[in-house]
C-alpha positions as a Markdown table, in Angstrom:
| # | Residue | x | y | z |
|---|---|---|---|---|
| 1 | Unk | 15.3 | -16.3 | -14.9 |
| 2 | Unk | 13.2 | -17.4 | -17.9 |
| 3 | Unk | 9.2 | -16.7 | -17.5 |
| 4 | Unk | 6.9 | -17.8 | -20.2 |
| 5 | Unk | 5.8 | -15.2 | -22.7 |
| 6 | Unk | 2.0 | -13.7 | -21.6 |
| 7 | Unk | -0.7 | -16.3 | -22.5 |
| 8 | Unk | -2.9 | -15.8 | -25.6 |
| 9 | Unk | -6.7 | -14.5 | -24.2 |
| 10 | Unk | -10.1 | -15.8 | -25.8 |
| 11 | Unk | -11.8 | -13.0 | -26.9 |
| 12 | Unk | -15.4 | -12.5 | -25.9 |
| 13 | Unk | -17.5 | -10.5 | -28.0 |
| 14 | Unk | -20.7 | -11.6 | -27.7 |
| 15 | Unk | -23.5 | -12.6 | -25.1 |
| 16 | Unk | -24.0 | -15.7 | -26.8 |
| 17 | Unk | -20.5 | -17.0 | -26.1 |
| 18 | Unk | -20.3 | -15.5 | -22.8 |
| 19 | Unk | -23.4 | -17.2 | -21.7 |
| 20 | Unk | -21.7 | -20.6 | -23.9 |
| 21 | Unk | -18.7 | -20.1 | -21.3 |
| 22 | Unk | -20.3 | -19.6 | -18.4 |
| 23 | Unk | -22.9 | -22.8 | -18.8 |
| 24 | Unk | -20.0 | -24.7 | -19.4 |
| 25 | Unk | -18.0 | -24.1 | -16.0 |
| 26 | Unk | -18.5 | -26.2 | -13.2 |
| 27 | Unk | -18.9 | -23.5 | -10.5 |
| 28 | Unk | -19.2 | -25.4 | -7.1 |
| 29 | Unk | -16.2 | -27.1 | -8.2 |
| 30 | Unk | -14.2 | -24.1 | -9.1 |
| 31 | Unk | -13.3 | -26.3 | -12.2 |
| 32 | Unk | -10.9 | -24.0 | -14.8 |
| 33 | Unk | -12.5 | -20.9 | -16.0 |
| 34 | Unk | -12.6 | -19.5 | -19.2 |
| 35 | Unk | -9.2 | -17.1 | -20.1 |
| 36 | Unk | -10.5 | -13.5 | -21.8 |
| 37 | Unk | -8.9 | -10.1 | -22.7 |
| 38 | Unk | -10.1 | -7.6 | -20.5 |
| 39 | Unk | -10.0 | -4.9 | -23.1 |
| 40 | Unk | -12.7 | -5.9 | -25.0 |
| 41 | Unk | -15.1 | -7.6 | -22.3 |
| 42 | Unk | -18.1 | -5.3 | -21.3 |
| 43 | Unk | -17.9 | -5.0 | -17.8 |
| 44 | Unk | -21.1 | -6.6 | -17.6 |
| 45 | Unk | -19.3 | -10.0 | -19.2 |
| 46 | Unk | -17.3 | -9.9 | -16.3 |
| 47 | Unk | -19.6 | -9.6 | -13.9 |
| 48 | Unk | -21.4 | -12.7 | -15.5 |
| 49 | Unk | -18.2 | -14.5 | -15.8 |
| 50 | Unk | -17.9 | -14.0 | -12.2 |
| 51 | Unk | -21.2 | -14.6 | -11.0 |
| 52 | Unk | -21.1 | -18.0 | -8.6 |
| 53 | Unk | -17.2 | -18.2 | -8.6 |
| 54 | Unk | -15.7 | -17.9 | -5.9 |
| 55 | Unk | -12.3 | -15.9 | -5.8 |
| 56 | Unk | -8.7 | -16.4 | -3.8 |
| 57 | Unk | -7.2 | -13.7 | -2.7 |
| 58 | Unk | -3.5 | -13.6 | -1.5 |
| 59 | Unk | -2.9 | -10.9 | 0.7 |
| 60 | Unk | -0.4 | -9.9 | 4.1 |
| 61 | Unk | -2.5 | -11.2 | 7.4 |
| 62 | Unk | -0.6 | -9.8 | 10.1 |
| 63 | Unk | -3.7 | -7.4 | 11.4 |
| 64 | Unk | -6.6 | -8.5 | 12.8 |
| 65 | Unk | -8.3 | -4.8 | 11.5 |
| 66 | Unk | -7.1 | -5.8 | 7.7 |
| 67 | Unk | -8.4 | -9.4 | 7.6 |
| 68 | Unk | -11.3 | -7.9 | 9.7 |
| 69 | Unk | -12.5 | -5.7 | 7.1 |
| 70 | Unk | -11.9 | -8.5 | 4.2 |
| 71 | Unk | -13.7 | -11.4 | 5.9 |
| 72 | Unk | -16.3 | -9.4 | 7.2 |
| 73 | Unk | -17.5 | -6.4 | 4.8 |
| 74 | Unk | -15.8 | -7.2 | 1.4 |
| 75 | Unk | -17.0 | -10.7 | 1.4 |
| 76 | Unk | -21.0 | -9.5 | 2.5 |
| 77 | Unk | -20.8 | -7.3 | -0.3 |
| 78 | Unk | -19.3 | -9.5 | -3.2 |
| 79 | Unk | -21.6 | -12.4 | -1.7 |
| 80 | Unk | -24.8 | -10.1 | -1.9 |
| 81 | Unk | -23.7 | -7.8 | -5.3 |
| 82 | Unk | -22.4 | -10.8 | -7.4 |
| 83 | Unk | -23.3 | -14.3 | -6.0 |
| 84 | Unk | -18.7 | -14.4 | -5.4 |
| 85 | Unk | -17.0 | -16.1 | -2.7 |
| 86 | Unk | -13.7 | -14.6 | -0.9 |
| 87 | Unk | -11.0 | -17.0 | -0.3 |
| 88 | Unk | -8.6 | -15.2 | 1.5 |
| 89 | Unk | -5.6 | -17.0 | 1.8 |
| 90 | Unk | -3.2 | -15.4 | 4.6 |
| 91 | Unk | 0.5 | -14.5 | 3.7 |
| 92 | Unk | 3.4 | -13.4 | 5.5 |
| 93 | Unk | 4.9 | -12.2 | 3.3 |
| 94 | Unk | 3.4 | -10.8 | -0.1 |
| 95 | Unk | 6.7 | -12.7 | -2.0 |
| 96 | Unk | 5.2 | -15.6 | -0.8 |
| 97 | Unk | 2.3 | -15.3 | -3.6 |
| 98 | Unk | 5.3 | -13.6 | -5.8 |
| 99 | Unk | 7.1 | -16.9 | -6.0 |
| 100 | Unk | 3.9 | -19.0 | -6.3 |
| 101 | Unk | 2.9 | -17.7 | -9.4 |
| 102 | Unk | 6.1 | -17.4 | -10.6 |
| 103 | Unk | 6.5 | -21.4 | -9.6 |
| 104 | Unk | 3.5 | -22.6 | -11.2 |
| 105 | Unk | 4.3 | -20.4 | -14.6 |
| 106 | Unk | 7.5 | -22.1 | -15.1 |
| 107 | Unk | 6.0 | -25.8 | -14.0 |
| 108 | Unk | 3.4 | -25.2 | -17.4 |
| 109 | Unk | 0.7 | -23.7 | -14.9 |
| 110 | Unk | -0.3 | -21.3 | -17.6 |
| 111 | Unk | -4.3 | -21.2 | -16.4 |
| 112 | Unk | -6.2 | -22.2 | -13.5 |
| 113 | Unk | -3.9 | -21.1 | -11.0 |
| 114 | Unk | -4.3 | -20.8 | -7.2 |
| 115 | Unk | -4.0 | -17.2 | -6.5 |
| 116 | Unk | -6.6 | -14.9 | -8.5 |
| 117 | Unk | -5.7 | -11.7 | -7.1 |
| 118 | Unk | -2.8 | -10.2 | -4.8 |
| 119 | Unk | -2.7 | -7.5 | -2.7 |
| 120 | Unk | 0.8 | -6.1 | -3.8 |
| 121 | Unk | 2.8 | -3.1 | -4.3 |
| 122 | Unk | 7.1 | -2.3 | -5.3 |
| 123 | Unk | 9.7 | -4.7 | -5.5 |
| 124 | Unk | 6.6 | -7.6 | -5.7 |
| 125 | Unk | 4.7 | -5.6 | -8.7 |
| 126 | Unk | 7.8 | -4.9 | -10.4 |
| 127 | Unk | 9.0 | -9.1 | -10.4 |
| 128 | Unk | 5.6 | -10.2 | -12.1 |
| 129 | Unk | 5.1 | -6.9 | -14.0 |
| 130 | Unk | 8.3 | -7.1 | -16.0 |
| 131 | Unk | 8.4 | -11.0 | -16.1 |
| 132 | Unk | 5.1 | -10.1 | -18.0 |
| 133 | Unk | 3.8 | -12.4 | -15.3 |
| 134 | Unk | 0.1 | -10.3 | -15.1 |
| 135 | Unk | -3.3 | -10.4 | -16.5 |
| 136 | Unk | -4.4 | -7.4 | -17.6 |
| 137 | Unk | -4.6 | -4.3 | -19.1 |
| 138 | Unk | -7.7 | -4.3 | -17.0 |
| 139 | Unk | -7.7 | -1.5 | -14.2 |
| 140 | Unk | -9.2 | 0.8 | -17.0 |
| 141 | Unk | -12.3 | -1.2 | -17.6 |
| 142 | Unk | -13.3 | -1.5 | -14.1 |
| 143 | Unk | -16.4 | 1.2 | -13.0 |
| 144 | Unk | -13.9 | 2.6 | -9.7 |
| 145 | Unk | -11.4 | 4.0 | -11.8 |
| 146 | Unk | -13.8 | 7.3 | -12.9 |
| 147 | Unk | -13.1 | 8.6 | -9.5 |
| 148 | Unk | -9.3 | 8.6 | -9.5 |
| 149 | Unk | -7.1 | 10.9 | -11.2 |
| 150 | Unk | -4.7 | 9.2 | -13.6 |
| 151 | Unk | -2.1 | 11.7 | -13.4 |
| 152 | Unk | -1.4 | 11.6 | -9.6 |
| 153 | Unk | 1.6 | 9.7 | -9.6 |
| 154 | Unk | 0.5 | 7.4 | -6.2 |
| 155 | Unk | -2.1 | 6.1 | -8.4 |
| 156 | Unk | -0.2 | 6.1 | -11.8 |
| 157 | Unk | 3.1 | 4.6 | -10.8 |
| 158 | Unk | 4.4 | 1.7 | -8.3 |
| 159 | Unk | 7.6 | 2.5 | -6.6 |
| 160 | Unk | 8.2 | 4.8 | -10.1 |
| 161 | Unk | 6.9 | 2.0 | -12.5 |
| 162 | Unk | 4.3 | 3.1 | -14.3 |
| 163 | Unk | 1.7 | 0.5 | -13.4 |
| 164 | Unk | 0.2 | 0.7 | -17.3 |
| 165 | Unk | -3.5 | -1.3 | -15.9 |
| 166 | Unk | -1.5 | -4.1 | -14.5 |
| 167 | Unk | -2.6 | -3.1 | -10.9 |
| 168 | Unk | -6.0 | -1.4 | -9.5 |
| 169 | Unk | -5.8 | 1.1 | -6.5 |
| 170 | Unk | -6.3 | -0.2 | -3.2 |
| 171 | Unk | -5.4 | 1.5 | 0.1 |
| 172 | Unk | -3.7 | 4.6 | 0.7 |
| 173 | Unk | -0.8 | 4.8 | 3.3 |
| 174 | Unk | 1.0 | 8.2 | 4.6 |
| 175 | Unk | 3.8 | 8.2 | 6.6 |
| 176 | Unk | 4.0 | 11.4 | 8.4 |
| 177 | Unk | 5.1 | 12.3 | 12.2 |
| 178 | Unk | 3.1 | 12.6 | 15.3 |
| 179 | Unk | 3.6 | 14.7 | 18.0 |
| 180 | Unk | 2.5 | 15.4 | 21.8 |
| 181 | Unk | 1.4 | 19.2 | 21.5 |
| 182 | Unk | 1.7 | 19.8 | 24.5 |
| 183 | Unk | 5.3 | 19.3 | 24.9 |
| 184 | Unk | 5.8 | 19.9 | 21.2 |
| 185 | Unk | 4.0 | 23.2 | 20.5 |
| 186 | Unk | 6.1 | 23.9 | 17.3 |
| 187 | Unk | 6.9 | 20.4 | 15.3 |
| 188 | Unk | 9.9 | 20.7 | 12.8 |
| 189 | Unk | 9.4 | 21.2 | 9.7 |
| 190 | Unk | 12.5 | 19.7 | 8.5 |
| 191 | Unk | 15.5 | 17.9 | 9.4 |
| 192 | Unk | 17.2 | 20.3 | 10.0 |
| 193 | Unk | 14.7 | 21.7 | 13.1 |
| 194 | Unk | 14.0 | 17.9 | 14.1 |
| 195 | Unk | 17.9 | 17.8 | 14.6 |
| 196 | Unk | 18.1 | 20.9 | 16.6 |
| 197 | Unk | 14.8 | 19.6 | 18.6 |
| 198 | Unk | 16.0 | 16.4 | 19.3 |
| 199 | Unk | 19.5 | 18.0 | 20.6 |
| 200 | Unk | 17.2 | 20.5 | 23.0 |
| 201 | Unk | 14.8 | 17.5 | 24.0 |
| 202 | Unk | 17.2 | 14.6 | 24.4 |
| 203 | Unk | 15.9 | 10.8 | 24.7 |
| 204 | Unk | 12.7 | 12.4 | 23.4 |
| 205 | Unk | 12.6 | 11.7 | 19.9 |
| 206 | Unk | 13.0 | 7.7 | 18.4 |
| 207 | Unk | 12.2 | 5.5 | 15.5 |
| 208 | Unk | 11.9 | 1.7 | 14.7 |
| 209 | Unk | 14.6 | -0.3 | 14.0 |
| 210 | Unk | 15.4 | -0.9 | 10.4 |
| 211 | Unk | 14.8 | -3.2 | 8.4 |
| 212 | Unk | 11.4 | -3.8 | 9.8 |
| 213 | Unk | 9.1 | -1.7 | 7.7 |
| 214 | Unk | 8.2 | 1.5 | 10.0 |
| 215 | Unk | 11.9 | 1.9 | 10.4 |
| 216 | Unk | 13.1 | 1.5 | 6.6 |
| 217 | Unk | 10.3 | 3.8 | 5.6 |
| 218 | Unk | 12.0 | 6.4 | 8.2 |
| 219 | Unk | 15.4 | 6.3 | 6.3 |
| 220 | Unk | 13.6 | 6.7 | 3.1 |
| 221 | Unk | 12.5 | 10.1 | 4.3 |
| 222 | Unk | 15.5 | 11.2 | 5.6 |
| 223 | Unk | 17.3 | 10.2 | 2.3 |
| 224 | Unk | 14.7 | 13.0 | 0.6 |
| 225 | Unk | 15.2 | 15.6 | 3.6 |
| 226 | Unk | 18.9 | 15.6 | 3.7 |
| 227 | Unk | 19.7 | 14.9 | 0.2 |
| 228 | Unk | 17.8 | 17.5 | -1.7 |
| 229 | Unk | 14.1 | 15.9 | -2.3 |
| 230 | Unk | 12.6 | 12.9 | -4.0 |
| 231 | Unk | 12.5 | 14.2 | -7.4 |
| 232 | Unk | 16.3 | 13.3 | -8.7 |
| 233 | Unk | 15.4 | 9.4 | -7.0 |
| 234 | Unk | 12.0 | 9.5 | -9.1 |
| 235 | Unk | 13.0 | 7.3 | -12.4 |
| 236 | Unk | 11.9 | 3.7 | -12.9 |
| 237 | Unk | 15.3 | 2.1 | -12.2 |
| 238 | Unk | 17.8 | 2.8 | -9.6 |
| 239 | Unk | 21.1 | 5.0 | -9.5 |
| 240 | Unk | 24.0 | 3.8 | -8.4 |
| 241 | Unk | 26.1 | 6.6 | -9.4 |
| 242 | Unk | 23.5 | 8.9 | -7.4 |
| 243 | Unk | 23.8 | 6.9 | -4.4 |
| 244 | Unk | 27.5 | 6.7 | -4.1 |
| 245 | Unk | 26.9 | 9.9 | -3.7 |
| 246 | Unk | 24.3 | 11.5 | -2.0 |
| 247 | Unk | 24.1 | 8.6 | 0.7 |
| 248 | Unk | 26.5 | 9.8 | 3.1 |
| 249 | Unk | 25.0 | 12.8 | 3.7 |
| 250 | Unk | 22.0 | 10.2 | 5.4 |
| 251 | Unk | 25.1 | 8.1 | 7.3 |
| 252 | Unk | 25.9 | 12.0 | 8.7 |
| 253 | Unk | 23.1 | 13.1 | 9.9 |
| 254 | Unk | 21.8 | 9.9 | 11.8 |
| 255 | Unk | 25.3 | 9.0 | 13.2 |
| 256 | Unk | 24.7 | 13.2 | 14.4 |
| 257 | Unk | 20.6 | 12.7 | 15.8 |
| 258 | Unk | 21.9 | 9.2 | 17.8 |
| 259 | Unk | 22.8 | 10.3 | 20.8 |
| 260 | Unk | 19.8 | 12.5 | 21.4 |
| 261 | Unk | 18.0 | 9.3 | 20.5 |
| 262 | Unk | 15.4 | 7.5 | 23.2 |
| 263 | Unk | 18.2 | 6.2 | 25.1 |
| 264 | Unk | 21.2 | 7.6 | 23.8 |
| 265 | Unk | 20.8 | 5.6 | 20.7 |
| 266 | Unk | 21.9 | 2.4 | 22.6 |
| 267 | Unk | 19.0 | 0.9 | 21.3 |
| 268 | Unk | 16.1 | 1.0 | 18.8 |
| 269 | Unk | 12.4 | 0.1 | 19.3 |
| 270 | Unk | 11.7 | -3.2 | 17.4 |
| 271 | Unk | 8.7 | -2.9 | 16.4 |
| 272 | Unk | 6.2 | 0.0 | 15.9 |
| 273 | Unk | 3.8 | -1.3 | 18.4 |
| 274 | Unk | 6.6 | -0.6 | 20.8 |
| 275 | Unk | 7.1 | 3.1 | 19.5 |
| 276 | Unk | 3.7 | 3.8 | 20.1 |
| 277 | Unk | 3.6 | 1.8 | 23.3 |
| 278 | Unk | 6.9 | 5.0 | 24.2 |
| 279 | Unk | 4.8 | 7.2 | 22.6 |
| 280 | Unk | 1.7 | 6.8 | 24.6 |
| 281 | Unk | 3.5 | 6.3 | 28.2 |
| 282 | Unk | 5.1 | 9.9 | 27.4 |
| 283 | Unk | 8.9 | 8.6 | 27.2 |
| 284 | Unk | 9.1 | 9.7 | 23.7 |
| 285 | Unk | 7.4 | 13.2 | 22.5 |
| 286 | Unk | 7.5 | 12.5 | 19.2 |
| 287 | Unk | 7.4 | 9.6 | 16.2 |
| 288 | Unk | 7.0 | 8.4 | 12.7 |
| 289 | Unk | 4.2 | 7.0 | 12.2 |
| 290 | Unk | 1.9 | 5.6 | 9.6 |
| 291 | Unk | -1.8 | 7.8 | 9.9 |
| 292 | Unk | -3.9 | 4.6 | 9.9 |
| 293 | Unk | -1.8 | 4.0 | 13.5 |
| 294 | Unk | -2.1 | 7.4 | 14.7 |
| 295 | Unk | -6.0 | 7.4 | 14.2 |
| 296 | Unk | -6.1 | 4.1 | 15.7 |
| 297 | Unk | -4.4 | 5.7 | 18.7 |
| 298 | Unk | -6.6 | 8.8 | 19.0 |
| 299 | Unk | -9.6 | 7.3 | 18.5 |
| 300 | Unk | -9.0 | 4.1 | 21.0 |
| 301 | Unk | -7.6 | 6.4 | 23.6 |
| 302 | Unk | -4.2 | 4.9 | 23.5 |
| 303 | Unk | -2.2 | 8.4 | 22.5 |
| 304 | Unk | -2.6 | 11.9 | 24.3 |
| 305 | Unk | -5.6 | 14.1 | 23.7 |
| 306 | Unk | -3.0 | 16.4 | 22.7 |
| 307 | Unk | -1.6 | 14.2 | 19.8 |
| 308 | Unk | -1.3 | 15.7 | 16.6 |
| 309 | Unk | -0.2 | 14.5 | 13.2 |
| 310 | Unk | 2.3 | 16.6 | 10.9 |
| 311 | Unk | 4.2 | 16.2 | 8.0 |
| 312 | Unk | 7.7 | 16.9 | 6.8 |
| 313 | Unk | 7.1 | 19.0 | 3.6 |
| 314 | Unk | 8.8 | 16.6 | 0.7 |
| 315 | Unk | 10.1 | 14.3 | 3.0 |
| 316 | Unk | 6.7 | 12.2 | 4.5 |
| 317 | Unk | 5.8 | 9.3 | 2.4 |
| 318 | Unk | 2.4 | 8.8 | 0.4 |
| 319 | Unk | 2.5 | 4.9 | 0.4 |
| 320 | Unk | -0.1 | 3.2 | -1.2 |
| 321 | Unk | -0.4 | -0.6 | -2.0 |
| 322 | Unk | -2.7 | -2.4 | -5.3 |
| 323 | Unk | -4.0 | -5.1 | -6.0 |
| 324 | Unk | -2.9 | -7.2 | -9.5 |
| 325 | Unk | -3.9 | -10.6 | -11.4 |
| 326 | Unk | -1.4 | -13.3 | -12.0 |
| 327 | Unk | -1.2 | -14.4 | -15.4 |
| 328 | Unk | -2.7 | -17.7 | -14.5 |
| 329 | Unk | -5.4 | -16.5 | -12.5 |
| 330 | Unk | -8.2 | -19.0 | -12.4 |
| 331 | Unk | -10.8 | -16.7 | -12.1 |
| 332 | Unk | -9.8 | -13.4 | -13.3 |
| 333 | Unk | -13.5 | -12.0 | -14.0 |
| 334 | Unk | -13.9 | -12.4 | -10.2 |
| 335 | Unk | -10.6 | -10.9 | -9.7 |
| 336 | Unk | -11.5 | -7.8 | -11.2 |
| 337 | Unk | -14.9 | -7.9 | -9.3 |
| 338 | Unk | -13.0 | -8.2 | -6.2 |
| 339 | Unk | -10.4 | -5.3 | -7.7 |
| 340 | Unk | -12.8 | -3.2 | -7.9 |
| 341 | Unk | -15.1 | -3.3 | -5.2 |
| 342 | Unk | -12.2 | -2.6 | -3.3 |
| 343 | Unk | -10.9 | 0.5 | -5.0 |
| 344 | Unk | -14.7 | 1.5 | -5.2 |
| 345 | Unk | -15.9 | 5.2 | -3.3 |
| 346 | Unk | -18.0 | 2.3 | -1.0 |
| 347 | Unk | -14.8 | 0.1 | -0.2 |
| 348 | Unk | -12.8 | 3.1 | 0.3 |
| 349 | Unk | -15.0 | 4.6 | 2.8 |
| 350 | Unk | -15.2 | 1.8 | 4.9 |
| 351 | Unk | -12.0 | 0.8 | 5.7 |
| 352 | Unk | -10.7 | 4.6 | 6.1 |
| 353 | Unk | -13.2 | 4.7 | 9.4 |
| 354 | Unk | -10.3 | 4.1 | 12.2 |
| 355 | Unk | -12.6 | 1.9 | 14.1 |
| 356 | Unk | -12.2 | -0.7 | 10.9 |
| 357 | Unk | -8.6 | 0.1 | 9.6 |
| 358 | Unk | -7.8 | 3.6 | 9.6 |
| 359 | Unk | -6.4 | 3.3 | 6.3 |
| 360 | Unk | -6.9 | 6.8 | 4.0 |
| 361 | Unk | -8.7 | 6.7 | 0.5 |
| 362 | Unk | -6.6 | 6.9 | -2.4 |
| 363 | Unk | -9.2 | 8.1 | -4.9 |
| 364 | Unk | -9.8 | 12.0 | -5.5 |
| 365 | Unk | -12.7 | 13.0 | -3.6 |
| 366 | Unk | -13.4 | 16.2 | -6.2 |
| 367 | Unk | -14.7 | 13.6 | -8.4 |
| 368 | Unk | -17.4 | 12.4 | -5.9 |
| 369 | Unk | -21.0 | 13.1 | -5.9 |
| 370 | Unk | -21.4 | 15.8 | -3.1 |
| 371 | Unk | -23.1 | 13.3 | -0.9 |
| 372 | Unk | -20.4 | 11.1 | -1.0 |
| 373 | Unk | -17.5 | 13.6 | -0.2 |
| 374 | Unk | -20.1 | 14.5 | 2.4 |
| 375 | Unk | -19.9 | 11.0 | 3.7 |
| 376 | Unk | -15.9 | 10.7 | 3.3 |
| 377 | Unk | -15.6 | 14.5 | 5.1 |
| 378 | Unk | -17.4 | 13.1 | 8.3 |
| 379 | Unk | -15.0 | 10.3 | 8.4 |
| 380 | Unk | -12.3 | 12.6 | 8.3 |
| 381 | Unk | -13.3 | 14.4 | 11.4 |
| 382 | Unk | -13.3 | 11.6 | 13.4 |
| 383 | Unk | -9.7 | 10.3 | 12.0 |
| 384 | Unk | -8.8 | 13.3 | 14.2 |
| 385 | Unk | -5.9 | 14.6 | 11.6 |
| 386 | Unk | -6.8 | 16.7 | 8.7 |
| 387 | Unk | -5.9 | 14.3 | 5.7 |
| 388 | Unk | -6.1 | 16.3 | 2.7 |
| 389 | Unk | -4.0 | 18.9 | 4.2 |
| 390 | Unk | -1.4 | 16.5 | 5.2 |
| 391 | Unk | -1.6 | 14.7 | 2.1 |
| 392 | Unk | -0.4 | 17.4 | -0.1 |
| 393 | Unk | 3.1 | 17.6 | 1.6 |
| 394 | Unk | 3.6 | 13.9 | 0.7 |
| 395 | Unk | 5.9 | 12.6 | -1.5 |
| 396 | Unk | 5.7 | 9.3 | -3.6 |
| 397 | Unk | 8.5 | 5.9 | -2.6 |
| 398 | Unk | 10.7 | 5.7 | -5.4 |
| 399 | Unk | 12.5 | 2.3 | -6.5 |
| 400 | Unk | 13.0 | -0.1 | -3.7 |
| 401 | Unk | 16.5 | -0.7 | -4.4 |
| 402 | Unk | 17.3 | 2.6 | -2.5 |
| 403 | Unk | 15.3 | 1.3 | 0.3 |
| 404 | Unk | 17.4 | -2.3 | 0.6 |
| 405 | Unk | 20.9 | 0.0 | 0.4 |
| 406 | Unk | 19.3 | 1.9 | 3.2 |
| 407 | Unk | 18.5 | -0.8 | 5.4 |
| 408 | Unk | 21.8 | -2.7 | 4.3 |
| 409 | Unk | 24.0 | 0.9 | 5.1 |
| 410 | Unk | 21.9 | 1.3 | 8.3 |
| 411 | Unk | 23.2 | -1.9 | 9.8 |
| 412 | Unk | 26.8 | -1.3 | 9.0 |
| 413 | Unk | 26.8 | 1.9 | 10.4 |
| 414 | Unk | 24.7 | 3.2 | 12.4 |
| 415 | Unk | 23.4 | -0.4 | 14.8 |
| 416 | Unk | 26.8 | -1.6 | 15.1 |
């Protein structure tokens, strides 16, 4: 596929021609905005540039709790700091926005494209990234950024590509297990002992079917647990030579933990609503789970009092998701206003309180002001699971190309 080389950016150096640019734009019409390089723009330019736009934002809209938090809180606050406008225009798919820009690029739609910032992460980063399909460097300039630490790899790379500025932080996302403490007093700590649990508890352990995304990110982990950890999958490109042969060790062990499966195996739970749904009626004692849906649980009621979160030391996921600017964003300047009030300490706090996502913070809380790790710590004892602890058994998702073989595989031989 042929992609037009990245697009030449007016330099702004001065307030005079910022204020020249911005008296020239049309801003109840949206009409094209002026292009700029990011790298030399004060951050006050942008805001300026930004000031009365209003900005679209392609991002997934399957929960009511994400587009929630976006319609309600993130557009008060760029309404009330900057005089922006959120257009949030709903996906099903973040591809979706993948193949717009990509679309409008190759049609000659260098500038004043539809989609100004999406919320994005793997396989979708990598397409525009290396098509050279995204504005940018620009994560470094924006004011969020002082209180993340650029050498943790969940904030540094995307699915192992290093994300270079192409992509701001957004949400953080681990995949760990949750348990009924009650019936599960000791939880594994690796596959091995959740093997040996599920053969002494039979029908009492389950996950969701692959390929729908609870139940691919569960082979993911057991392709670090039973194959010697993350690290050797941790390079920018896929292995082929390293699949051929580690990945029967994962066909082994799940064709071995079926028939102690819910149900013998006979079937899968299709979605993770209907995990939880086993989870919470006691027919299954244990599950994967994402922690923004086992906060949800504990805090709403839905799970055991007794329900307790716990992670498989190099095998649970940390998971987090960006945002990035096309190429031919329209309004880029509000793009990186909306960029970073979400990866700010103030957007990050909000939607990590489980009654509005649930979703944990990916900056480093160290590099707070003590009030505001004060303010993040109370949140935390509500989420009912002690994150940072947790967190630091996480590993990072590596390429995505393991993750299609393993949803591919899982078909041919373990559902039929």
């Amino acid at each position: 596929m042929h992609y037009l080389p990245r697009r030449r950016f007016l330099y702004l150096s001065a307030s005079a021609t910022l204020a020249t640019l911005v008296s020239n734009c049309d801003r109840g019409q949206q009409a094209t905005l002026p292009a700029f390089d990011p790298t030399v723009t004060t951050w006050n330019e942008v805001i300026e540039l930004a000031r009365g736009t209003t900005v679209n934002w392609a991002m997934w809209g399957g929960s009511d709790q994400v587009n929630s938090y976006a319609d309600g809180w993130v557009a008060e606050q760029l309404q009330t700091q900057y005089e922006v406008t959120l257009n949030r225009v709903p996906l099903n798919d973040t591809v979706e926005a993948v193949n717009k820009v990509v679309g409008e690029v190759q049609a000659g739609v260098t500038t004043g494209g539809s989609i100004d910032l999406i919320w994005i992460n793997g396989e979708n980063f990598r397409t525009l990234k290396q098509g050279n399909l995204l504005f940018g460097p620009f994560a470094d300039k924006l004011p969020a950024m002082q209180y993340y630490d650029a050498n943790d790899p969940a904030v540094s790379n995307d699915f192992g590509l290093p994300i270079e500025g192409y992509s701001a932080p957004y949400t953080g996302a681990f995949y760990l297990m949750a348990g009924d403490s009650a019936r599960v007093p000791t939880p594994p700590t690796d596959f091995e002992e959740l093997l040996a649990w599920a053969q002494a508890n039979p029908g009492r352990f389950t996950y969701v079917a692959p390929p729908q995304f609870d139940g691919s990110r569960f082979l993911l982990t057991v392709l670090y647990g039973v194959t010697g950890g993350y690290e050797q999958y941790a390079g920018a490109e896929f292995d082929e030579a390293l699949w051929n042969q580690n990945s029967p060790e994962v066909w082994a062990y799940l064709q071995a933990l079926e028939p102690y499966l819910w149900r013998e195996g006979s079937t899968y739970p299709p979605t993770q609503s209907r995990l939880q749904e086993l989870f919470s009626n006691g027919e299954i004692w244990m599950m994967p789970a994402f922690t923004a849906r086992i906060a949800e649980g504990i805090a709403t009621g839905q799970f055991p009092d007794t329900t307790q979160a716990f992670a498989l030391p190099g095998a649970a996921l940390n998971d987090p998701s960006f945002t990035a600017i096309p190429v031919n964003a329209n309004n880029p300047a509000g793009a990186m206003v909306l960029a970073n009030m979400l990866s700010s300490p103030a957007g990050q706090l909000q939607k990590f309180n489980p009654t509005v996502w649930g979703d944990p913070p990916l900056l480093t809380r160290s590099l707070l002001p003590p009030e505001l790790q004060a303010d993040f710590d109370q949140v935390e004892a509500a989420y009912g699971m002690p994150l940072q602890t947790l967190s630091q058994d996480t590993v990072p998702v590596v390429n995505a190309e393991y993750t299609t073989r393993l949803e591919s595989e899982w078909e041919a031989q373990i559902a039929t």
